[in-house]
C-alpha positions as CSV (number, residue, x, y, z in Angstrom):
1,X,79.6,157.1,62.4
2,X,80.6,157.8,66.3
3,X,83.9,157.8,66.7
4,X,86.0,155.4,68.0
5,X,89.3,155.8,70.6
6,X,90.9,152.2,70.8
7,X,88.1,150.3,69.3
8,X,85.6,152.0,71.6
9,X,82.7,154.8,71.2
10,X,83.8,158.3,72.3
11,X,80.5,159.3,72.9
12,X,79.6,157.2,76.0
13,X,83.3,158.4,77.2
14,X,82.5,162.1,76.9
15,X,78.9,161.9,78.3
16,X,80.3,160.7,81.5
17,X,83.1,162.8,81.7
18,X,81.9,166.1,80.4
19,X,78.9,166.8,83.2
20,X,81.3,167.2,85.9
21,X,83.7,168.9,84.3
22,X,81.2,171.9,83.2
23,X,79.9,171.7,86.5
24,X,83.3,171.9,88.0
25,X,84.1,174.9,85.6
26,X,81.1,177.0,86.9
27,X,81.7,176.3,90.5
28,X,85.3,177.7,89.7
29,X,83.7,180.7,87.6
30,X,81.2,181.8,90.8
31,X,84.7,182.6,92.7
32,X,84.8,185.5,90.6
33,X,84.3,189.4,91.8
34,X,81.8,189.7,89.1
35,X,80.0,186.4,90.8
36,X,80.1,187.6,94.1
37,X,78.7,191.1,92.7
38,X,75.7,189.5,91.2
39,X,75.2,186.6,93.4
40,X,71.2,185.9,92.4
41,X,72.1,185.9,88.6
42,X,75.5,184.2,89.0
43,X,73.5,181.3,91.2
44,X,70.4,181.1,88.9
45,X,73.0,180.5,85.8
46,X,74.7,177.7,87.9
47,X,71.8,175.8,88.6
48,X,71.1,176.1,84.9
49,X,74.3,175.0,83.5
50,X,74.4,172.5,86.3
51,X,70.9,170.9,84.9
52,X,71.5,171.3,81.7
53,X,74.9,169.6,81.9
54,X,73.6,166.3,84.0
55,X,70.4,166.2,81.5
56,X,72.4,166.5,78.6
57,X,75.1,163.7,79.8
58,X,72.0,161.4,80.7
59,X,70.6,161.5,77.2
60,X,73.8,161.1,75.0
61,X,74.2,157.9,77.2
62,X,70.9,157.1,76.9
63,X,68.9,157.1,74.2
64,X,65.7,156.5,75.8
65,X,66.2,157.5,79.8
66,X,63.6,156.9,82.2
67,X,61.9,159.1,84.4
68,X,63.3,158.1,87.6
69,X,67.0,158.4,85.4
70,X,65.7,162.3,85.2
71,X,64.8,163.0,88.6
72,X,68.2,161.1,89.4
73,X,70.2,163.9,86.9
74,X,68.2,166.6,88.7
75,X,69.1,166.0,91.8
76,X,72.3,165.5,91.2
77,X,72.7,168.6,89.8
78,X,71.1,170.0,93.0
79,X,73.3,168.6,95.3
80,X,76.3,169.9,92.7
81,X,74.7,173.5,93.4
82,X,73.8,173.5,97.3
83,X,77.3,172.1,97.9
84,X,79.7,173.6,95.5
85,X,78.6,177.3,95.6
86,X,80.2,179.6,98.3
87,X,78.4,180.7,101.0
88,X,77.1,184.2,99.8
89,X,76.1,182.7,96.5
90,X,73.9,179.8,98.6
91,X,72.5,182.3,100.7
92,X,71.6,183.8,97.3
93,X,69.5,180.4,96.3
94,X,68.0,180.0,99.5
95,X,66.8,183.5,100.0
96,X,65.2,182.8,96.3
97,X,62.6,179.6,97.4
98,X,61.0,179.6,93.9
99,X,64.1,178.7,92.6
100,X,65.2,176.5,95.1
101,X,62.4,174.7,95.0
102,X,63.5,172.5,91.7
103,X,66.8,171.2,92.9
104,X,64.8,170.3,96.3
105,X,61.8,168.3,95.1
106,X,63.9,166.7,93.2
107,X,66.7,165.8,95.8
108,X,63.6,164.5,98.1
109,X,61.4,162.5,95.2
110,X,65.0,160.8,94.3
111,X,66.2,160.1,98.0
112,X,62.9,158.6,99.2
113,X,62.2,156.7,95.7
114,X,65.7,155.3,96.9
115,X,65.3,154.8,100.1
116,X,62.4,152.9,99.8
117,X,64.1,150.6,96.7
118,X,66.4,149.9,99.8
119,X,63.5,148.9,102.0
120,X,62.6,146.4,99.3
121,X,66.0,144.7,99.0
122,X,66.5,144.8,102.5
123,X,63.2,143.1,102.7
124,X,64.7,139.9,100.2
125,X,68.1,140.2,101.2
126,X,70.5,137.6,99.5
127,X,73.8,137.1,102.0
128,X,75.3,134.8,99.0
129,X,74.9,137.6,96.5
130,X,78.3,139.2,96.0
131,X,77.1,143.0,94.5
132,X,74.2,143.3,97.6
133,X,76.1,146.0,99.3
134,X,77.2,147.8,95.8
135,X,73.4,147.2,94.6
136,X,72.2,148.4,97.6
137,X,74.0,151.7,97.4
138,X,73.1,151.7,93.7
139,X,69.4,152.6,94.5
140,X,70.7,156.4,96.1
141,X,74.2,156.8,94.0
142,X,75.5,155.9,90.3
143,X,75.9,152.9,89.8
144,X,79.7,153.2,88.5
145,X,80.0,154.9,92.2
146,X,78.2,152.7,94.5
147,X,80.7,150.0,92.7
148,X,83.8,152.0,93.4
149,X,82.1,152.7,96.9
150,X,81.9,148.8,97.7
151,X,85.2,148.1,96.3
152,X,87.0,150.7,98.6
153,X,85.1,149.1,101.4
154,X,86.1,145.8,100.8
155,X,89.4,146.7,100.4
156,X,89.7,149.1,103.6
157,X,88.0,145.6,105.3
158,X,90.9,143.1,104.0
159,X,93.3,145.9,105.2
160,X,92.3,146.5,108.5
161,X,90.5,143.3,109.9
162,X,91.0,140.0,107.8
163,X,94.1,139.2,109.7
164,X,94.4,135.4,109.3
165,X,91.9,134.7,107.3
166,X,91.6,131.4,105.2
167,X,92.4,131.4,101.5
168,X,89.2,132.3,99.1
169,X,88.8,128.4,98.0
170,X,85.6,127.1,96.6
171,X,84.1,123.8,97.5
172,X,86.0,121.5,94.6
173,X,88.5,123.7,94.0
174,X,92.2,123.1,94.1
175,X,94.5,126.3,95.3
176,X,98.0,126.5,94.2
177,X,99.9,129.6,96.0
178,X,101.6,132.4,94.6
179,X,102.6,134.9,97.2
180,X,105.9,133.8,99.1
181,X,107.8,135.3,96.2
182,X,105.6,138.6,96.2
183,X,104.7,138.8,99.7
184,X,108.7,139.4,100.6
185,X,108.9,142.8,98.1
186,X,105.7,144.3,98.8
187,X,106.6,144.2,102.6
188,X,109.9,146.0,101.6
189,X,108.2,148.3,99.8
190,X,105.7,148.8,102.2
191,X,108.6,149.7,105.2
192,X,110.4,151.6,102.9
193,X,107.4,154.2,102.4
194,X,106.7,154.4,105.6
195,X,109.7,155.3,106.5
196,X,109.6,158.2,103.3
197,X,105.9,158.9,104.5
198,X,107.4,160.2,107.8
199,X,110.7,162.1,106.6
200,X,108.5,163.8,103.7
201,X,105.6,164.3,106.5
202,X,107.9,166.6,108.7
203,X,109.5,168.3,105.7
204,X,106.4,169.6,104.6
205,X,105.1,170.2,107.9
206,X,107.8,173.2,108.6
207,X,106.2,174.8,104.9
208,X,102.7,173.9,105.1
209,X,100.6,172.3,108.0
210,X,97.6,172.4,105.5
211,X,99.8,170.6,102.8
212,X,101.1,168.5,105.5
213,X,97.7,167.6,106.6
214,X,96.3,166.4,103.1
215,X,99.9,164.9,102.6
216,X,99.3,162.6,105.8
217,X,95.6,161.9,104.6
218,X,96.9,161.0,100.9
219,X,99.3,158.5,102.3
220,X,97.6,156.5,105.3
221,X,95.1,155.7,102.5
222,X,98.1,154.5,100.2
223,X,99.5,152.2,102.8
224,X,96.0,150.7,103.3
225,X,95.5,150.3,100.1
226,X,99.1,148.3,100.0
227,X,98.4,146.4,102.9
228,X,95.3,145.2,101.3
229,X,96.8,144.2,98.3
230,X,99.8,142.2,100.1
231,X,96.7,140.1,102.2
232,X,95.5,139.7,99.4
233,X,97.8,137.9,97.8
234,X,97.8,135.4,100.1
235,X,93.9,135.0,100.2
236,X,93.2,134.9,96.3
237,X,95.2,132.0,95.1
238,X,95.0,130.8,91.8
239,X,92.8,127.8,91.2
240,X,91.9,124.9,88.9
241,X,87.8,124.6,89.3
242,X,85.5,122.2,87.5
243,X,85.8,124.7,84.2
244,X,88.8,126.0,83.9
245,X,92.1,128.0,85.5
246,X,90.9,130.8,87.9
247,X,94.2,132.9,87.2
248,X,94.0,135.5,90.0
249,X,97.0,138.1,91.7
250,X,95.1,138.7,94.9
251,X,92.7,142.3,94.0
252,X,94.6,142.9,91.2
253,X,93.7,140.2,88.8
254,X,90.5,137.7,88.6
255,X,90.1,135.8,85.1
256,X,88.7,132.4,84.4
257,X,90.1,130.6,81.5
258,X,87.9,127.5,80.3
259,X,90.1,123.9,79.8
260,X,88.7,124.0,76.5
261,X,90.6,127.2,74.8
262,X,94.0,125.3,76.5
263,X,95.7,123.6,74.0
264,X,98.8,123.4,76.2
265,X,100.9,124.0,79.5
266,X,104.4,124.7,79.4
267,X,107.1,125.4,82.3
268,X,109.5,128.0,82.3
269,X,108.5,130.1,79.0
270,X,110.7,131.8,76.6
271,X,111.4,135.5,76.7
272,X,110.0,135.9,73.1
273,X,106.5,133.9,73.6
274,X,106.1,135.9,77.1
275,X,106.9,139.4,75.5
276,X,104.6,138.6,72.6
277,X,102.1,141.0,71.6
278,X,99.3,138.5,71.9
279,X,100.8,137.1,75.3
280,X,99.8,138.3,79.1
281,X,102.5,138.3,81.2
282,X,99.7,137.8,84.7
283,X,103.2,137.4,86.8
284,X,103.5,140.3,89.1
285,X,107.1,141.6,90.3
286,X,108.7,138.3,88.6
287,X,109.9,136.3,85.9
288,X,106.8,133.8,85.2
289,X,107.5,130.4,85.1
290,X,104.2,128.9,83.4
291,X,102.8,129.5,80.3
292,X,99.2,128.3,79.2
293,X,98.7,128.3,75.5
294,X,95.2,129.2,73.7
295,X,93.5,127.7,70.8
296,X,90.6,129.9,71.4
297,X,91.9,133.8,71.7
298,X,90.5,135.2,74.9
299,X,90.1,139.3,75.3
300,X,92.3,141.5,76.0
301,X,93.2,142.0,79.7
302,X,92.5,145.9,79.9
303,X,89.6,147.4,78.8
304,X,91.5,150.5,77.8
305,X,94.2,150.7,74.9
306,X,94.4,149.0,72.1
307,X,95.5,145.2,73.2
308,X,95.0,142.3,70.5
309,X,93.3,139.1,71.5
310,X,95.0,137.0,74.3
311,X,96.3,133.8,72.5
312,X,99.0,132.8,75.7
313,X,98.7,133.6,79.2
314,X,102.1,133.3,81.8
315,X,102.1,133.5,85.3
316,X,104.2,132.5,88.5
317,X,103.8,130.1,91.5
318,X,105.6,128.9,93.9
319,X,105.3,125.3,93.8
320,X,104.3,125.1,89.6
321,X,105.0,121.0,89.4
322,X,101.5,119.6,91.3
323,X,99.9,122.5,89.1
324,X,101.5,120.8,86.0
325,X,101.1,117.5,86.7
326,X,97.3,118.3,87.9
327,X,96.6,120.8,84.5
328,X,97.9,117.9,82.3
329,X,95.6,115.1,83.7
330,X,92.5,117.2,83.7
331,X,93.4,118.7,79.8
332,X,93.7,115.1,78.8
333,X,90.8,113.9,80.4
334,X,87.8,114.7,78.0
335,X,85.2,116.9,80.3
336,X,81.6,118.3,79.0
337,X,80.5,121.8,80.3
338,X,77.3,123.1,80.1
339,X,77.0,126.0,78.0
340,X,74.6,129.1,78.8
């Protein structure tokens, strides 16, 4: 039996963790004297370790991989090797084109299998489909990646260019805002790191320009990344749809519950219910002052730690009566839904 952390396998875990870690530990082991001594030997044992690490990972995750899932593991353990070895120890692999011919073929047979999977969706493009630009990069990059790729870029493009946008509200939708209570603290918090950003900044500036440098770097992505999230509060609202309550918290949260697992709506909840092990408390930043209750247990919130099923949900608005008096006429109305 595989085991388990938290109700999950550990195996899937540890293949996608342990591959770069290896390969991280030989790129730190070719700084040695006795690497730079030997450079050939110390660069053909890299690329091994390197290859057998990704191939390894690829088969514990899956059982039966396929060829292009190979080439993909190859290459990457190519690309590990050209860019993670120092200079005399690449030199050492290039001066050796027998051996570098492997990682090569394989980075060129992966890139153009890739770029012409792009061709192809390019070719039947689908502007309403909301993973195209994550699939897209998907052909060329992991998949966990190219996600994590598209979900930085959306969030550096709320950040820097969605300024006055209209709320994300679908045709039949009803919005009910959350933000004017958020919005106020976030922008406090926001001022106030700027202002620690810049006094911290010139501190480390008269020790380090180099740790001054990655310190600027590190925190101009924070603020983005804060700025996004406070736009974003104002652009996700939560919603009642056709099936159920969209409970969002701008990027932060994004759940559907269905009408039928609500069994009831109640204002202004209870400290006891909302601290309840099978409660989640969505409100961010603020006492909530709704509180669905499930008949049908929903999962767990966070797909890590060990979290019991979800059997009450509170959140915050800012104006909760219309959402009251709107959730209680469509709860008591009966509704079919189509079932996939």
């Amino acid at each position: 039996m595989i085991a388990q952390i938290a109700g999950k396998p550990v195996r899937p875990i540890l293949a996608t963790l342990m591959p770069p870690l290896v390969v991280a530990g030989a790129a730190l082991l070719l700084r040695l004297p006795v690497a730079s001594a030997h450079p050939r030997i110390a660069v053909l044992l890299f690329l091994w370790v390197a290859s057998d690490a990704m191939m390894l990972g690829l088969m514990a995750r899956q059982r039966h991989p396929g060829w292009r899932a190979g080439i993909a593991a190859m290459a990457t353990a190519g690309m590990a090797v050209f860019s993670l070895s120092p200079p005399p120890i690449r030199a050492a692999l290039i001066a050796m084109p027998w051996a570098a011919a492997v990682p090569v073929i394989a980075i060129a047979l992966h890139g153009g299998w890739g770029l012409w999977r792009i061709g192809v969706r390019v070719r039947y493009w689908n502007p309403a489909d909301p993973d195209r630009w994550s699939g897209l990069l998907a052909e060329v990059v992991p998949p966990l990646l190219a996600r994590l790729a598209a979900a930085e870029a959306r969030l550096l493009h709320l950040a820097l260019f969605r300024w006055g946008a209209a709320p994300d509200v679908p045709a039949g939708a009803i919005p009910f805002g959350y933000h004017r209570h958020l919005q106020p603290m976030l922008i406090a918090l926001l001022l106030l790191s700027c202002i620690e950003i810049g006094v911290t900044h010139l501190l480390v500036a008269h020790w380090s320009r180099t740790a001054a440098l990655i310190l600027f770097v590190i925190s101009d992505v924070s603020l983005l990344y804060l700025i996004g999230i406070i736009k974003s509060l104002r652009l996700a609202p939560v919603l009642l749809t056709d099936t159920g309550v969209r409970i969002r918290a701008g990027m932060l949260i994004d759940r559907t519950i269905p009408y039928a697992a609500i069994t009831a709506v109640e204002a202004e909840p209870d400290g006891d219910t909302v601290r309840a092990e099978d409660s989640w408390n969505a409100a961010l930043l603020a006492w909530p002052n709704l509180l669905l209750r499930l008949g049908e247990a929903q999962p767990p919130p966070r797909p890590w730690g060990h979290r019991v099923p979800v059997r009450a949900i509170a959140f915050r608005l800012d104006a909760p009566g219309p959402f009251l008096d709107e959730l209680r006429a469509r709860l008591a109305t009966p509704r079919v839904t189509a079932r996939a």
